[in-house]
TIKOLVEX-92797 format. One record per atom (N, C-alpha, C, O): residue number from 1; residue in one letter; atom name; x, y, z. Coordinates in pm, whole numbers, padded with zeros to 5 digits. Atoms other than C-alpha are relative to their C-alpha. Example, Ala and Ser with C-alpha at 12.3 -4.5 7.8 and 13.67 -1.06 7.14 Angstrom:
2
@n->1; res->A; atom->N; xx->00089; yy->-00119; zz->00000 $
@n->1; res->A; atom->CA; xx->01230; yy->-00450; zz->00780 $
@n->1; res->A; atom->C; xx->00090; yy->00120; zz->00000 $
@n->1; res->A; atom->O; xx->00194; yy->00118; zz->00066 $
@n->2; res->S; atom->N; xx->-00082; yy->-00119; zz->-00006 $
@n->2; res->S; atom->CA; xx->01367; yy->-00106; zz->00714 $
@n->2; res->S; atom->C; xx->-00077; yy->00109; zz->00073 $
@n->2; res->S; atom->O; xx->-00026; yy->00220; zz->00090 $
// end
This chain:
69
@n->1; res->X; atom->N; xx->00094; yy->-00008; zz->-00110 $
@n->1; res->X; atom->CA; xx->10796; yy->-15085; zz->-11095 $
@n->1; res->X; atom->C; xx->00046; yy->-00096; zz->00108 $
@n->1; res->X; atom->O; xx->00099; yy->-00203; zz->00079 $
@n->2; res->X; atom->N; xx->-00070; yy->00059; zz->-00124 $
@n->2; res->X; atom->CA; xx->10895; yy->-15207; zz->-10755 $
@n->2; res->X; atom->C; xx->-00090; yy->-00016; zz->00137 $
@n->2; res->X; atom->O; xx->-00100; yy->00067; zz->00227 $
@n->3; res->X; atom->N; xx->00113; yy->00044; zz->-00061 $
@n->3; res->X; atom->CA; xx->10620; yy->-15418; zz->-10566 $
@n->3; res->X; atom->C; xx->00059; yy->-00077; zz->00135 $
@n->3; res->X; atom->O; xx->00155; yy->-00153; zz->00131 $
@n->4; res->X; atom->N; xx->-00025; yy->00120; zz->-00074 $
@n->4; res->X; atom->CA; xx->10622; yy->-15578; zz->-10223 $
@n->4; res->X; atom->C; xx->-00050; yy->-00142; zz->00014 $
@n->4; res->X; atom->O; xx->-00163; yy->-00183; zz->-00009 $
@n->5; res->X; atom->N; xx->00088; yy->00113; zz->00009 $
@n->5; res->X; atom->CA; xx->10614; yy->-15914; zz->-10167 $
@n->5; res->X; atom->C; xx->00107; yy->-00149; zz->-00125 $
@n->5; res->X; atom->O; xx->00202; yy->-00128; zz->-00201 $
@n->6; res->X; atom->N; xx->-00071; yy->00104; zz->00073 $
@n->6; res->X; atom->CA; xx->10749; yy->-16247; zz->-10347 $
@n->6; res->X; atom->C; xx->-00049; yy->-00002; zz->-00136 $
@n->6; res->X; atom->O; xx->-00121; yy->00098; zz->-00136 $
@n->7; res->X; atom->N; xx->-00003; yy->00026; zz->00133 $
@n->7; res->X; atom->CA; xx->10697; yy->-16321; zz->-10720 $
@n->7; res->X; atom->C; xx->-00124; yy->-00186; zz->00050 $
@n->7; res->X; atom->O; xx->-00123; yy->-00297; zz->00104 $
@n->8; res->X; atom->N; xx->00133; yy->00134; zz->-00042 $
@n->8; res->X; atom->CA; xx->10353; yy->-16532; zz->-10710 $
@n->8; res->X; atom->C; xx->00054; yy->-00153; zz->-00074 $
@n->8; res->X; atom->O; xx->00020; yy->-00256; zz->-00016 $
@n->9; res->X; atom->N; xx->-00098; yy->00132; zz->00040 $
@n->9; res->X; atom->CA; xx->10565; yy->-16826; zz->-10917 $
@n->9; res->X; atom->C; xx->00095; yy->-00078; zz->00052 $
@n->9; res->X; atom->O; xx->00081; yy->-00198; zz->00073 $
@n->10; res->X; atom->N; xx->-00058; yy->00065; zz->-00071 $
@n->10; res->X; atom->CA; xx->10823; yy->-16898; zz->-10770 $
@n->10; res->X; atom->C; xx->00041; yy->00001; zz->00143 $
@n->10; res->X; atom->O; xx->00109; yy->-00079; zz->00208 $
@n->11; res->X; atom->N; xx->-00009; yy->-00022; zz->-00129 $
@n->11; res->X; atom->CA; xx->10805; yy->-16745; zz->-10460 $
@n->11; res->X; atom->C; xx->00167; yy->-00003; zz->00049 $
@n->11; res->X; atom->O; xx->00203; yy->-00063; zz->00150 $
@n->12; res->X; atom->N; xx->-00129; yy->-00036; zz->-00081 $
@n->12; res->X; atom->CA; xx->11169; yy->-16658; zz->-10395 $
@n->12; res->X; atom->C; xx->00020; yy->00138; zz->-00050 $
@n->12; res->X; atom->O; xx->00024; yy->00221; zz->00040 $
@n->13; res->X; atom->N; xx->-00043; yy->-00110; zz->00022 $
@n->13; res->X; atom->CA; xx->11242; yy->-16374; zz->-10562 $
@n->13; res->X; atom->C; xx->-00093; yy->00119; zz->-00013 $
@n->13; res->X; atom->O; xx->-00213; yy->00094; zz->-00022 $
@n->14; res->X; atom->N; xx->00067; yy->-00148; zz->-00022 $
@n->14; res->X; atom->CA; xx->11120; yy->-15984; zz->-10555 $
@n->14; res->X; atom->C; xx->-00105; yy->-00011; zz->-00138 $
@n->14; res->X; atom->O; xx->-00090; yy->-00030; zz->-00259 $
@n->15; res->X; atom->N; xx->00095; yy->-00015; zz->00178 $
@n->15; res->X; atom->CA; xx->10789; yy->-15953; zz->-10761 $
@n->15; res->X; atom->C; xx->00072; yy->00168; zz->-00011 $
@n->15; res->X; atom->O; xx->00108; yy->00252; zz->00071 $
@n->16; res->X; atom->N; xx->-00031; yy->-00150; zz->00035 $
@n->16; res->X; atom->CA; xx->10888; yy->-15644; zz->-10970 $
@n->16; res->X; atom->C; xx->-00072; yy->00080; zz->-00139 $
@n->16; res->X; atom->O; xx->-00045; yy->00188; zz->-00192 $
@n->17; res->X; atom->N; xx->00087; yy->-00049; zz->00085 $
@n->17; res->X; atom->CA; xx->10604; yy->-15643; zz->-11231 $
@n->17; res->X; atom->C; xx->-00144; yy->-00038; zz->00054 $
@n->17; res->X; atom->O; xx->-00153; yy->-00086; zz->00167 $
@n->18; res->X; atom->N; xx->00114; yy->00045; zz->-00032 $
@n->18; res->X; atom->CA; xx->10233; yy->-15706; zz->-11222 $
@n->18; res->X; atom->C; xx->-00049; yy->-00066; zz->-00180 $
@n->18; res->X; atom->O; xx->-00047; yy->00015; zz->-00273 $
@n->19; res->X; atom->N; xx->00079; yy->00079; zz->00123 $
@n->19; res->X; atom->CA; xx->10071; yy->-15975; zz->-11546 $
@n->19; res->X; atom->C; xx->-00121; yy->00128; zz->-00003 $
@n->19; res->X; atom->O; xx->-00183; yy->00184; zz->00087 $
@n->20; res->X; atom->N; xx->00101; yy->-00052; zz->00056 $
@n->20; res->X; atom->CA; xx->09850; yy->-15778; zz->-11764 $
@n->20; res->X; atom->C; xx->-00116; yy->-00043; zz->-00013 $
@n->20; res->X; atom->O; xx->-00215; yy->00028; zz->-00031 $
@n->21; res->X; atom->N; xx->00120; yy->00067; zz->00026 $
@n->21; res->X; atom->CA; xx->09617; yy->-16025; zz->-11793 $
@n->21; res->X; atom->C; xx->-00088; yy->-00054; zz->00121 $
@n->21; res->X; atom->O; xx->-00211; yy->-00051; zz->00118 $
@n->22; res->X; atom->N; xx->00056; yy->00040; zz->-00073 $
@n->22; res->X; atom->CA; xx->09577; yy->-16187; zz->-11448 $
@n->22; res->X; atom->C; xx->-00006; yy->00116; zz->00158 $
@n->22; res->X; atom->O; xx->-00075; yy->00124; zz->00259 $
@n->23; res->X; atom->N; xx->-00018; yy->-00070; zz->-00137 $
@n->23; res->X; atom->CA; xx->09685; yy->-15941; zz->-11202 $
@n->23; res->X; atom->C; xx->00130; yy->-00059; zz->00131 $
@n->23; res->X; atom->O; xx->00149; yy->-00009; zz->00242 $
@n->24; res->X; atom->N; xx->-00078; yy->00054; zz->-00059 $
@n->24; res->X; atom->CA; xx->09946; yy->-16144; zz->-11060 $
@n->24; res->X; atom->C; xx->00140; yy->00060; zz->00022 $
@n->24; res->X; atom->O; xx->00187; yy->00125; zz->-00071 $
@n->25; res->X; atom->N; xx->-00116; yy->-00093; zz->-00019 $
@n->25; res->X; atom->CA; xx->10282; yy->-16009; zz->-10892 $
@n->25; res->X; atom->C; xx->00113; yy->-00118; zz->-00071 $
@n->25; res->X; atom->O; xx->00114; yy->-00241; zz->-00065 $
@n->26; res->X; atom->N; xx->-00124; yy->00108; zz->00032 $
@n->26; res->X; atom->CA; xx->10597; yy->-16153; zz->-11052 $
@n->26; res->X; atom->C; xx->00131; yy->00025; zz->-00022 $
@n->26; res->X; atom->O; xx->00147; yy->00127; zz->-00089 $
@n->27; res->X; atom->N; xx->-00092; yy->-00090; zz->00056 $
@n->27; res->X; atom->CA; xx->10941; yy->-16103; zz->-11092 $
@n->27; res->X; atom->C; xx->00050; yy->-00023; zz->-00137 $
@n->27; res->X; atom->O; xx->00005; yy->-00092; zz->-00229 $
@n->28; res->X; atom->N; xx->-00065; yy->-00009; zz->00143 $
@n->28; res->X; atom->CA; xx->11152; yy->-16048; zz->-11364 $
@n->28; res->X; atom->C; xx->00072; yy->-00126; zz->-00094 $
@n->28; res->X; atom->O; xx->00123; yy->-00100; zz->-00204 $
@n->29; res->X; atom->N; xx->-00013; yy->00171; zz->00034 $
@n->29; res->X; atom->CA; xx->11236; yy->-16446; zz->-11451 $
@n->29; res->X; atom->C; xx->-00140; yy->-00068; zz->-00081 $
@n->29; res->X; atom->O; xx->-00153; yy->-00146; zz->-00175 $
@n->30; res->X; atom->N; xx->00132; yy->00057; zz->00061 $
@n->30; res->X; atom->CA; xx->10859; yy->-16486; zz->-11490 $
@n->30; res->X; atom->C; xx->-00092; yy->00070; zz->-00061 $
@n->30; res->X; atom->O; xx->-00207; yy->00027; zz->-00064 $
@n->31; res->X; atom->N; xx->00066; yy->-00093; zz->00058 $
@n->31; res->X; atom->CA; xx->10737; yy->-16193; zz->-11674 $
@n->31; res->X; atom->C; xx->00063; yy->00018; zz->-00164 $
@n->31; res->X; atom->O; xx->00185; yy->00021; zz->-00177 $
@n->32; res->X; atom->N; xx->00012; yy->-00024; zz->00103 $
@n->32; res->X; atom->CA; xx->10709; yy->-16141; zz->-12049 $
@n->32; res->X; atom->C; xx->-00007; yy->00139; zz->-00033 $
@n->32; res->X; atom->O; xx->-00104; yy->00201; zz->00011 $
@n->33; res->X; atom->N; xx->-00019; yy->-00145; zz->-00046 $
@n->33; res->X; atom->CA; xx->10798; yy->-15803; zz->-12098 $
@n->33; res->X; atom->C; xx->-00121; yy->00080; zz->-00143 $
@n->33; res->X; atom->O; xx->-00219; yy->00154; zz->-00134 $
@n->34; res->X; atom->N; xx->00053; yy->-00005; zz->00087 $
@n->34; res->X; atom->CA; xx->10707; yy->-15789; zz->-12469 $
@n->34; res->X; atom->C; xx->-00183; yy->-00027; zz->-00025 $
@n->34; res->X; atom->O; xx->-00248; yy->00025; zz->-00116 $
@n->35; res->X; atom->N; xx->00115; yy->00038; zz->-00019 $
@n->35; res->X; atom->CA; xx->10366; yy->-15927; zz->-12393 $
@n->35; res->X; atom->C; xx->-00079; yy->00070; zz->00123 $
@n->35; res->X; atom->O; xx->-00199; yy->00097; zz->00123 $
@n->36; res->X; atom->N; xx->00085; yy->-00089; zz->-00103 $
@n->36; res->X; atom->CA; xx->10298; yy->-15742; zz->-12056 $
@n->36; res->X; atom->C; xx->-00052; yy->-00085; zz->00067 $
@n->36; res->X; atom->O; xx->-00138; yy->-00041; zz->00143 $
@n->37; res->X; atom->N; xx->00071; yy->00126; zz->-00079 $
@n->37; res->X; atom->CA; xx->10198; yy->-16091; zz->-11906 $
@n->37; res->X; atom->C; xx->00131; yy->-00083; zz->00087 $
@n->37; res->X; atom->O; xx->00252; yy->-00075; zz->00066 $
@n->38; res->X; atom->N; xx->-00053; yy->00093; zz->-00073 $
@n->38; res->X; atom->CA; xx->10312; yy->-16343; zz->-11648 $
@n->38; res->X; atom->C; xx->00043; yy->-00157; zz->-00122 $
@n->38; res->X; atom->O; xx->-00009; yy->-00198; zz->-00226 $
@n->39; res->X; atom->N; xx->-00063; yy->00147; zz->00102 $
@n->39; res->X; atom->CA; xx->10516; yy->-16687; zz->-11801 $
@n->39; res->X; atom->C; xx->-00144; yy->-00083; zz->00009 $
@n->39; res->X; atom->O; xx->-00167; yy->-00160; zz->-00084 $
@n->40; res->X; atom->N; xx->00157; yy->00121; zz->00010 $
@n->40; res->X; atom->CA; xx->10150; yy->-16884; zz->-11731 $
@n->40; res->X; atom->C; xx->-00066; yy->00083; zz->-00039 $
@n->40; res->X; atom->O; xx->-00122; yy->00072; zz->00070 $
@n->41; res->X; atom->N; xx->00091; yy->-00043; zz->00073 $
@n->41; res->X; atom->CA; xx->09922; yy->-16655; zz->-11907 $
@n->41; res->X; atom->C; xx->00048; yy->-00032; zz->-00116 $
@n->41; res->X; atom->O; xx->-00025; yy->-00080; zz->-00204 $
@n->42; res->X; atom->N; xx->-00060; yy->00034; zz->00124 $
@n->42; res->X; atom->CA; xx->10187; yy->-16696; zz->-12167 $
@n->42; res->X; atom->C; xx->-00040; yy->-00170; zz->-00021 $
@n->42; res->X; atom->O; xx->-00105; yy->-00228; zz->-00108 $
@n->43; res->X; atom->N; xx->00056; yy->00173; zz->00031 $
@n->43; res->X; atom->CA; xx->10138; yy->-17070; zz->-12141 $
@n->43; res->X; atom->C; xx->-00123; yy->-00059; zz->-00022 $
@n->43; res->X; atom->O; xx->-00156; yy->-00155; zz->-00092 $
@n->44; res->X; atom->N; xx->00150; yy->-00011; zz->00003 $
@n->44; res->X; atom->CA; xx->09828; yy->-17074; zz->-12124 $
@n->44; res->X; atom->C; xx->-00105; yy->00036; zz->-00135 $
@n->44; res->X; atom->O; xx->-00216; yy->-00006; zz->-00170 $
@n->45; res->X; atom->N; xx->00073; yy->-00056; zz->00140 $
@n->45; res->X; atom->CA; xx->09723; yy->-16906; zz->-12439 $
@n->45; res->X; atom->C; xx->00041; yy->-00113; zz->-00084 $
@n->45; res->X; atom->O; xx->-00032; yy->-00190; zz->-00145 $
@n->46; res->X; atom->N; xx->-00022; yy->00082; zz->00136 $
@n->46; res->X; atom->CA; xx->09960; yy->-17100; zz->-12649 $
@n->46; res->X; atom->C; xx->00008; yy->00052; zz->-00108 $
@n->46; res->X; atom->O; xx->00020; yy->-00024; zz->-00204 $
@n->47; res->X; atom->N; xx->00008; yy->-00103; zz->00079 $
@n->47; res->X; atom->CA; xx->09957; yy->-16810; zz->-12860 $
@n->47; res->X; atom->C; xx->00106; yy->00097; zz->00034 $
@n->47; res->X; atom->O; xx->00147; yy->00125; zz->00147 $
@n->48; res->X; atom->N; xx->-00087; yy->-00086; zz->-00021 $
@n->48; res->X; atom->CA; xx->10194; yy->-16572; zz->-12936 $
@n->48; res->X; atom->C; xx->-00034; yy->00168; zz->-00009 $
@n->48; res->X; atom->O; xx->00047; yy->00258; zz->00015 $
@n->49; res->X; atom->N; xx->00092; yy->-00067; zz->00020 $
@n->49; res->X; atom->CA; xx->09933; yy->-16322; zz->-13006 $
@n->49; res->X; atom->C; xx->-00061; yy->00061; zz->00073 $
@n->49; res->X; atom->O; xx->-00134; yy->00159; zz->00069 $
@n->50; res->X; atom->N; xx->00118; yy->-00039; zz->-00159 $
@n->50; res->X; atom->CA; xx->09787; yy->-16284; zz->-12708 $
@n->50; res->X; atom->C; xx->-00006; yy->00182; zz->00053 $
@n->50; res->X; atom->O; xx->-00097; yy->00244; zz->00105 $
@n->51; res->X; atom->N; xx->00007; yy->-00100; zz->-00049 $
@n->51; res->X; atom->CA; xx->09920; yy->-15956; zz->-12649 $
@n->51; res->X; atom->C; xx->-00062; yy->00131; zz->-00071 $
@n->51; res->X; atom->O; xx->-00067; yy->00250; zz->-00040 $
@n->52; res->X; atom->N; xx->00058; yy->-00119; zz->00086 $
@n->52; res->X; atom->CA; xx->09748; yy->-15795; zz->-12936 $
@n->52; res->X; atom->C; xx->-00077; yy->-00078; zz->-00128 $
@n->52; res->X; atom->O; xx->-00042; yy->-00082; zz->-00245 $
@n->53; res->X; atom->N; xx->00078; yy->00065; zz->00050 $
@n->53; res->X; atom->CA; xx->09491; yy->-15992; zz->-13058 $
@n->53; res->X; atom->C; xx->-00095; yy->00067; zz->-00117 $
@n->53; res->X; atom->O; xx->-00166; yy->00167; zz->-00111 $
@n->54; res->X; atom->N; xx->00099; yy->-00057; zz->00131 $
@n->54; res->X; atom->CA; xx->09320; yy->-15955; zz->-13408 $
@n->54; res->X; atom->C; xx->-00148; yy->-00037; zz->00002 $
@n->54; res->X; atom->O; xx->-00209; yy->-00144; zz->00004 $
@n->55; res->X; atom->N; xx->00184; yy->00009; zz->-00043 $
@n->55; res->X; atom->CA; xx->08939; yy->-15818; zz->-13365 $
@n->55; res->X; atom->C; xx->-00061; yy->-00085; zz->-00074 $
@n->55; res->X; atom->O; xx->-00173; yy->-00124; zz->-00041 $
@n->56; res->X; atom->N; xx->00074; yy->00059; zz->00101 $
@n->56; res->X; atom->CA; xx->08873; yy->-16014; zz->-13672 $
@n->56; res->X; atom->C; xx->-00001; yy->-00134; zz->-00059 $
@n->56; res->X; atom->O; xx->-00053; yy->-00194; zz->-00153 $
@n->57; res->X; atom->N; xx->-00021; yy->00181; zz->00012 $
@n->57; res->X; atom->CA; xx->09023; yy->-16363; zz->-13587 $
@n->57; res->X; atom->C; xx->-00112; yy->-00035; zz->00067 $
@n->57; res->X; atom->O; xx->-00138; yy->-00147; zz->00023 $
@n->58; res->X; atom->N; xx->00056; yy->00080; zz->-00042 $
@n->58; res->X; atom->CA; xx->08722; yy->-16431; zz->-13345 $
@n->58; res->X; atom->C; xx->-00112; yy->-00037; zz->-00015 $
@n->58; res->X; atom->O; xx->-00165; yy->00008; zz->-00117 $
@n->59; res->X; atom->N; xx->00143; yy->00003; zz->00035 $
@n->59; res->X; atom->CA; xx->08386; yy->-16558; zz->-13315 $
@n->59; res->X; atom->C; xx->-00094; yy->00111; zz->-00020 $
@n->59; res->X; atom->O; xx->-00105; yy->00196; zz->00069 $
@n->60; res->X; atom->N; xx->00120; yy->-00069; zz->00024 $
@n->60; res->X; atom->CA; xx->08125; yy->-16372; zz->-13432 $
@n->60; res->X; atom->C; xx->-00061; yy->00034; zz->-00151 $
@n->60; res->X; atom->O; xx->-00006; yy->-00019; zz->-00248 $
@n->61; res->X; atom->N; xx->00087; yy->-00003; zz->00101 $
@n->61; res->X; atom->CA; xx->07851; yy->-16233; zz->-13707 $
@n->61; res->X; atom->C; xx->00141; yy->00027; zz->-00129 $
@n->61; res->X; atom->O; xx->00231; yy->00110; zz->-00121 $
@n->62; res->X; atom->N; xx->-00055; yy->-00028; zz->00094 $
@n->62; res->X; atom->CA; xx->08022; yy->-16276; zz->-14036 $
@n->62; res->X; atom->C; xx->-00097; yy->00062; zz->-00087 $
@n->62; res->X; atom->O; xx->-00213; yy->00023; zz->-00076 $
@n->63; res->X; atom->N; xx->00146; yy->-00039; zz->00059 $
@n->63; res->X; atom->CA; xx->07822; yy->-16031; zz->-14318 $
@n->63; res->X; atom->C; xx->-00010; yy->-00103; zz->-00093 $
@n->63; res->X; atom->O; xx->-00068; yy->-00067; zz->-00196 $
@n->64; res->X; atom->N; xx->00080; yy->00080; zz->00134 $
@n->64; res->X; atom->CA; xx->07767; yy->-16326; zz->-14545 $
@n->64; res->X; atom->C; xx->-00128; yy->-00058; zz->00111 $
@n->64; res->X; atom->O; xx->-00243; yy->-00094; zz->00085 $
@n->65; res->X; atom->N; xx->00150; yy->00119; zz->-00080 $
@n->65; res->X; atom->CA; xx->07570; yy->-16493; zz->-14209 $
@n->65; res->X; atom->C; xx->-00113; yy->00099; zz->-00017 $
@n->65; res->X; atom->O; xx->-00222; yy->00045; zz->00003 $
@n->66; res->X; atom->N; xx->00065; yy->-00078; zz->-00077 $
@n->66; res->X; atom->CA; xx->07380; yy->-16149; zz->-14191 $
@n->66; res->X; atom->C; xx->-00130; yy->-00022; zz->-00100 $
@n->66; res->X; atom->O; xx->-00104; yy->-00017; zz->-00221 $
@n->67; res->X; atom->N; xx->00151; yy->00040; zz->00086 $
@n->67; res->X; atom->CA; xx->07023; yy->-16224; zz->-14356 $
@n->67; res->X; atom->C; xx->-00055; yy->00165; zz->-00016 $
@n->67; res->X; atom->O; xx->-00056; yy->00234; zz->00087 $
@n->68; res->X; atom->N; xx->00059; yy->-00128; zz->00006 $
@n->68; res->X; atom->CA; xx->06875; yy->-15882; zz->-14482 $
@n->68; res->X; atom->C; xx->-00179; yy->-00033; zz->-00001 $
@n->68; res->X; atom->O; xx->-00219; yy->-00124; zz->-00075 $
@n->69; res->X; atom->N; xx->00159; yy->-00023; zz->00074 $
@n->69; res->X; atom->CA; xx->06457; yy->-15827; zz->-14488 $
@n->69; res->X; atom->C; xx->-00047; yy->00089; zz->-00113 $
@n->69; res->X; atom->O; xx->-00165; yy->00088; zz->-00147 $
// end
């Protein structure tokens, strides 16, 4: 894909993707291809996961919390 405009990072070179996560233009230096994200969403998480996150790592009702009447 072939966007106008600079690469929101480093600002020199051709953005030529868009981050999955933030919306940000970037080029090909600062894009995670495998992930579909920009290098700072990647940093950001800290996770390598990020791009396909397990429904059943996060918060919420576990059935032992679930109280029946």
């Amino acid at each position: 894909m072939s966007l106008s405009g600079l690469c929101q990072i480093c600002e020199s070179n051709e953005a030529e993707h868009t981050c999955g996560q933030c919306g940000t233009p970037v080029c090909e230096k600062h894009y995670q291809r495998d992930k579909s994200l920009c290098t700072r969403c990647v940093e950001r998480s800290g996770r390598d996961d990020i791009a396909n996150p397990d429904p059943d790592s996060g918060p919420g009702v576990d059935d032992d919390d679930v109280h029946r009447i």
